[in-house]
C-alpha positions in Angstrom: -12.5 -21.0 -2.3 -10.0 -18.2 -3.7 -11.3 -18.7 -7.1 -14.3 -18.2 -6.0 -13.6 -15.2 -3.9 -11.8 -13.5 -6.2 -14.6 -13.8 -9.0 -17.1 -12.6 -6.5 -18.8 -15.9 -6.2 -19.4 -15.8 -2.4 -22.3 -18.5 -2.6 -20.1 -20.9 -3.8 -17.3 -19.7 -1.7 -19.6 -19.6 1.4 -20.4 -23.6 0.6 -16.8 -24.5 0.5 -15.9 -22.2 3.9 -18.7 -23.9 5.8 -18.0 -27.7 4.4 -13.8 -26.9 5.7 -15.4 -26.2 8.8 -17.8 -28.8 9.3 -15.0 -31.3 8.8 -11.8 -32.2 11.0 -11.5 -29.0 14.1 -8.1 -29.4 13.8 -8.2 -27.6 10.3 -7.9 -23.7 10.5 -8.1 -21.3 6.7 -5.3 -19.0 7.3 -6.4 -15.0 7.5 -5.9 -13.7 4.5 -8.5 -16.5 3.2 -11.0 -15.2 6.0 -10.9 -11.8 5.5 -11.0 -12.0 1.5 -13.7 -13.8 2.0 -15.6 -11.6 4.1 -14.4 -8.7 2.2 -16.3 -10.0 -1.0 -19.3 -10.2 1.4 -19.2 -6.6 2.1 -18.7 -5.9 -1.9 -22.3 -7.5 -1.9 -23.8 -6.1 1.1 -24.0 -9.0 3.0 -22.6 -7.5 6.3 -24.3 -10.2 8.6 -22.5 -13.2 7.2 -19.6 -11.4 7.3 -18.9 -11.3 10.7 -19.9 -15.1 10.7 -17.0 -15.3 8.6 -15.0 -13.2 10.6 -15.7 -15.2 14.1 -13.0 -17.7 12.4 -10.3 -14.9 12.1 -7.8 -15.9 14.6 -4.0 -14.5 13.9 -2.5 -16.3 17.1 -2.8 -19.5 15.3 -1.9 -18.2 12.0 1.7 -18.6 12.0 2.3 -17.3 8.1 1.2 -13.6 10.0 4.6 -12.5 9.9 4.9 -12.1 6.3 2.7 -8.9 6.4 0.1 -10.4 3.9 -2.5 -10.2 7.0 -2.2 -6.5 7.2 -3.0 -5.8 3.2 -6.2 -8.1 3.6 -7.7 -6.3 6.6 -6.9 -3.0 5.2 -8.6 -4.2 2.3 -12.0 -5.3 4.7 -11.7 -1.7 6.4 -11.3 -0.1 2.9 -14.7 -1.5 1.3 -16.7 -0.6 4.7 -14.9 2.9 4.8 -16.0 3.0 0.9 -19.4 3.0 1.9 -19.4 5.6 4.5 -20.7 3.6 6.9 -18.6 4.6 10.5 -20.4 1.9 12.6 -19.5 -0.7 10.4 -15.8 0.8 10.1 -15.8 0.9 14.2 -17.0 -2.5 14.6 -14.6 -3.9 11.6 -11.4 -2.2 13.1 -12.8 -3.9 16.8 -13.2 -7.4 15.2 -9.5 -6.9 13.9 -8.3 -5.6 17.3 -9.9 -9.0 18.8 -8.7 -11.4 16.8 -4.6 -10.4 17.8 -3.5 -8.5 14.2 -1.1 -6.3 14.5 -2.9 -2.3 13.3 -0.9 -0.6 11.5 -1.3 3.2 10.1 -2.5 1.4 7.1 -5.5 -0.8 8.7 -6.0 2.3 11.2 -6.6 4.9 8.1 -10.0 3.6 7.0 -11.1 5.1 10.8 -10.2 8.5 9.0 -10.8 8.0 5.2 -15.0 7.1 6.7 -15.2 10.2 7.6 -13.7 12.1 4.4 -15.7 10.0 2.2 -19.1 11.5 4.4 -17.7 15.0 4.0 -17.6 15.1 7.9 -14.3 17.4 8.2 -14.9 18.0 12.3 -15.0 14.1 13.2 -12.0 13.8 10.6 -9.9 16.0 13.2 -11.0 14.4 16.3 -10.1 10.9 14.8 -6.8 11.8 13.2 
């Protein structure tokens, strides 16, 4: 699935994701697998299956969270929605994050500020700093 992924194949990658999860419950993709995945989905505007993908994100049972590799990924995720300018997808992003137990970091927090700069709105900038 990470070749795939990381050659923005996501059709193929989406095949695999769902066929890991139609088989034994028992089997969980660890985070950074999830949200690279759903990062290349916002690369290609497909927002909606995105969040399908990130329903799976769950760090309490990803035990390989401590190594840090979690918080590159979904700064990576807030990075591409931040990109587009788009604060309600930015809002909704950091939210899914905040659910699913990461810890936020000034690093996965500063695409809440960098949406802002990137629309040129310098008054929402300070009230979110």
């Amino acid at each position: 699935m990470d070749l795939y992924v990381r050659n923005e194949r996501v059709d193929d990658a989406l095949v695999i994701f769902n066929e890991i999860y139609e088989g034994p419950p028992d089997f969980i993709l660890t985070s950074p697998k999830v949200l690279s995945l759903a990062t290349s989905l916002l690369k290609c505007n497909r927002t909606e299956e995105a969040f399908k993908v990130l329903e799976r994100l769950n760090i309490s049972t990803d035990k390989k969270q401590e190594n840090g590799r979690s918080d590159i990924f979904s700064w990576r995720l807030m990075d591409v929605a931040a990109s587009k300018g788009d604060v309600d997808l930015t809002s909704k992003l950091f939210e899914v994050v905040l659910q699913s137990g990461m810890k936020i970091t000034g690093m996965v927090a500063s695409a809440l500020v960098k949406v802002h700069i990137v629309k040129y709105d310098k008054i929402n900038v300070l009230c979110v700093y």
